[in-house]
C-alpha beads as a LAMMPS data file, in Angstrom:
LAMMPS data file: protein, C-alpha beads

23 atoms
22 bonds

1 atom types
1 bond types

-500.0 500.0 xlo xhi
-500.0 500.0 ylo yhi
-500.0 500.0 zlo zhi

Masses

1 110.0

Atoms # bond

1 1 1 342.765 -23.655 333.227
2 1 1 339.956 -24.928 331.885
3 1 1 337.143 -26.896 333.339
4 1 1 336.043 -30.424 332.623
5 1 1 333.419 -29.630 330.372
6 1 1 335.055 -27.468 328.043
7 1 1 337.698 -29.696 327.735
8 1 1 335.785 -32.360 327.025
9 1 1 333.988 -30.475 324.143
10 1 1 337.347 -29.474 322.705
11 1 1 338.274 -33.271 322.506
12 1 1 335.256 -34.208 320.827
13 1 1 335.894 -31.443 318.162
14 1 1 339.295 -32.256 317.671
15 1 1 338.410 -36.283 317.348
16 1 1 335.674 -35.539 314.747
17 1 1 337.894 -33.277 312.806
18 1 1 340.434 -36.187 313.071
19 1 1 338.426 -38.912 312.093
20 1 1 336.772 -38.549 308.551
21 1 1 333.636 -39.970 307.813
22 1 1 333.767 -43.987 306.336
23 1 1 331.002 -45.148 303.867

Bonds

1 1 1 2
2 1 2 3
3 1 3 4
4 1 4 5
5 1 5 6
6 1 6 7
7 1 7 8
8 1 8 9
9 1 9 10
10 1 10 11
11 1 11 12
12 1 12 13
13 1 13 14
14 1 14 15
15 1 15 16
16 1 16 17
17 1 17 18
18 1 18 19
19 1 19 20
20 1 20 21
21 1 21 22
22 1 22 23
């Protein structure tokens, strides 16, 4: 189990990876 933190770093990975950058 992981804690909150990591977690929360994971997400943001996973939502930049998901989310392309828009110019």
């Amino acid at each position: 189990m992981k804690d909150q933190l990591g977690i929360d770093m994971e997400n943001k990975k996973v939502h930049q990876n998901a989310v392309p950058p828009i110019e």
